[in-house]
C-alpha positions in Angstrom: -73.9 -61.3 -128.1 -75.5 -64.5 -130.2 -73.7 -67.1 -131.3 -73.9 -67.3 -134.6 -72.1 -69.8 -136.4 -70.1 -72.8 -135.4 -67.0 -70.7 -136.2 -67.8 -68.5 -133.2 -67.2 -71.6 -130.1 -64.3 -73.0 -128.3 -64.3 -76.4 -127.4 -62.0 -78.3 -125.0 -60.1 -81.2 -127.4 -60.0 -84.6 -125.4 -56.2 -83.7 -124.9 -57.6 -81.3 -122.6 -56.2 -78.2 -125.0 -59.0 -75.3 -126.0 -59.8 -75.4 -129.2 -60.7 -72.4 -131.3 -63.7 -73.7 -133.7 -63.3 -71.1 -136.3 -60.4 -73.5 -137.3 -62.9 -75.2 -139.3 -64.0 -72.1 -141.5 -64.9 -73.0 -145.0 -64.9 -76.4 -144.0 -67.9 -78.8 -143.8 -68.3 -80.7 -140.5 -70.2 -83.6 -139.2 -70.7 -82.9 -135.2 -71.4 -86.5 -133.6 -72.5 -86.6 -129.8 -70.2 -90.2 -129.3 -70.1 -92.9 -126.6 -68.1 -96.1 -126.3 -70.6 -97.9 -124.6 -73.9 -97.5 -127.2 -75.5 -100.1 -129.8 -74.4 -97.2 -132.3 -70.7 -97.1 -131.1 -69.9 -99.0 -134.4 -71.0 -95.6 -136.2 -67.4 -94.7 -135.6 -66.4 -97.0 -138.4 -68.3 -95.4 -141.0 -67.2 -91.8 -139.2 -64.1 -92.5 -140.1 -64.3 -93.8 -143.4 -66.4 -90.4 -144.2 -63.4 -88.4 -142.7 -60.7 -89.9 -144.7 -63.0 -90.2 -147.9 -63.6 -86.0 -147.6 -61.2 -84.6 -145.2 -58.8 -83.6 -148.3 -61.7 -81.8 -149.7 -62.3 -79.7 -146.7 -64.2 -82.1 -144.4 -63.7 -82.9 -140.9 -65.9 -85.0 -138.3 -65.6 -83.6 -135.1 -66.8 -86.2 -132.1 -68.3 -84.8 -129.0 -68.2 -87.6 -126.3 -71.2 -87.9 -123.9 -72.3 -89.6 -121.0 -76.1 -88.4 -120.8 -77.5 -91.4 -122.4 -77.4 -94.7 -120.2 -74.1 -93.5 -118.8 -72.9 -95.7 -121.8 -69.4 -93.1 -121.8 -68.0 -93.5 -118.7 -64.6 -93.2 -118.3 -61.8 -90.3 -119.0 -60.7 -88.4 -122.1 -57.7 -90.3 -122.1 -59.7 -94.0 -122.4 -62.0 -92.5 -124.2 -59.2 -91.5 -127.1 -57.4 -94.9 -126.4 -60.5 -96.8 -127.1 -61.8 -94.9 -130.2 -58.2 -95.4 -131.5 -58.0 -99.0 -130.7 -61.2 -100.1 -131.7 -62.1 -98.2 -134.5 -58.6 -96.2 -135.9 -60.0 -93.0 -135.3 -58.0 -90.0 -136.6 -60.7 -87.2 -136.4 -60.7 -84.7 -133.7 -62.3 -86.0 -130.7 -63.5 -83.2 -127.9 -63.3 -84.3 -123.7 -66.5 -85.1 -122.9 -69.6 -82.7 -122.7 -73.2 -82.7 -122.2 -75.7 -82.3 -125.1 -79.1 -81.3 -123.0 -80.0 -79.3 -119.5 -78.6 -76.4 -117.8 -75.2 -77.9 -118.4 -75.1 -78.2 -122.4 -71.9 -77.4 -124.1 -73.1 -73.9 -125.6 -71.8 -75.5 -129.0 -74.9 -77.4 -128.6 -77.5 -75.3 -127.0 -77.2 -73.5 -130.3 -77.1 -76.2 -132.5 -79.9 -77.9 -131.4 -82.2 -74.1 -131.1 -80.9 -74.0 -135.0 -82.4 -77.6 -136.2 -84.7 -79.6 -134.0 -85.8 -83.5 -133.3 -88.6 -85.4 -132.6 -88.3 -84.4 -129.6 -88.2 -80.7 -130.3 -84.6 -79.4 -129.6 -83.8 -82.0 -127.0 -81.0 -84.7 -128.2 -82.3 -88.0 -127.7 -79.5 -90.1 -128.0 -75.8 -90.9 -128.7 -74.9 -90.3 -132.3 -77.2 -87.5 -132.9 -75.3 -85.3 -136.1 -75.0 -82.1 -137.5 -74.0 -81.2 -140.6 -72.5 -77.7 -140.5 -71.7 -76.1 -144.0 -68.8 -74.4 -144.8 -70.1 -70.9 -143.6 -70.7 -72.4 -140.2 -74.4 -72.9 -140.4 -76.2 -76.3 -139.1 -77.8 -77.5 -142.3 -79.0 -80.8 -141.4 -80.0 -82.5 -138.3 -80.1 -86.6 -138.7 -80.7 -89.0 -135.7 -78.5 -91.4 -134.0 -80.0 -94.2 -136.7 -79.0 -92.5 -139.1 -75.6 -94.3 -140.2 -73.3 -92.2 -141.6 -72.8 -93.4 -145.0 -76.7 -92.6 -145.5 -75.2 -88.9 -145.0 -72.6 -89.0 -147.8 -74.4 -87.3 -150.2 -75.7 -84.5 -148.4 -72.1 -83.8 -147.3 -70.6 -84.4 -151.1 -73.5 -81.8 -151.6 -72.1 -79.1 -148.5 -68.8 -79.7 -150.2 -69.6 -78.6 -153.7 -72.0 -75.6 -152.6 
């Protein structure tokens, strides 16, 4: 059967429990491939800020970490959590680590990426590649790992109101 919907995925939380995605029905989400290691890694400031700006409307960012990219995510789900914590006062739910791309892609992400494309076609190039997800569980936007997230603020204020 085809996925159809982020609501339809399980996903392992970085405290190692599943996690059933429909949780986050008739919510909007940000998806964020992270790393602790990348030139965007400061991206988790403005993450966060966008989480506690919206989360009470129905908003949630949900962090993927990754260590496709320059292997700029290396250590354990447990650093990784400490780290984002430490560093950057993350409160958002944080996933263990996946991969984005080849045969071994999270299937959260094989479907996301067949939904909205990149310049370089469905492939993710890069740490802090997001999704927006609307509230019915549909990718609406795709932005790149440039992209900083207070440029997506009004697309999600947008999601939000729809």
């Amino acid at each position: 059967m085809a996925m159809s919907s982020l609501h339809t995925f399980t996903a392992a939380g970085i405290d190692g429990q599943d996690v059933d995605l429909a949780a986050y029905a008739g919510q909007v989400v940000l998806v964020v491939n992270t790393a602790s290691q990348c030139g965007f890694t400061p991206q988790y400031k403005g993450l966060q800020e966008l989480h506690d700006a919206y989360s009470s409307q129905g908003f949630a960012v949900l962090g993927f970490p990754c260590d496709q990219f320059g292997h700029q995510e290396p250590g354990e789900d447990a650093e990784i959590a400490g780290f984002c914590e430490r560093n950057f006062g993350v409160t958002f739910p944080l996933f263990s680590k996946v991969e984005v791309n080849g045969d071994g892609a999270h299937p959260l992400y094989r479907w996301m990426r067949s939904e909205k494309g990149g310049l370089l076609g469905s492939k993710i190039k890069w740490n802090f590649t997001k999704y927006l997800v609307g509230k019915d569980g549909q990718v609406i936007s795709r932005y790149s790992p440039t992209t900083k997230p207070e440029k997506i603020e009004g697309d999600i204020a947008k999601a939000l109101k729809a």
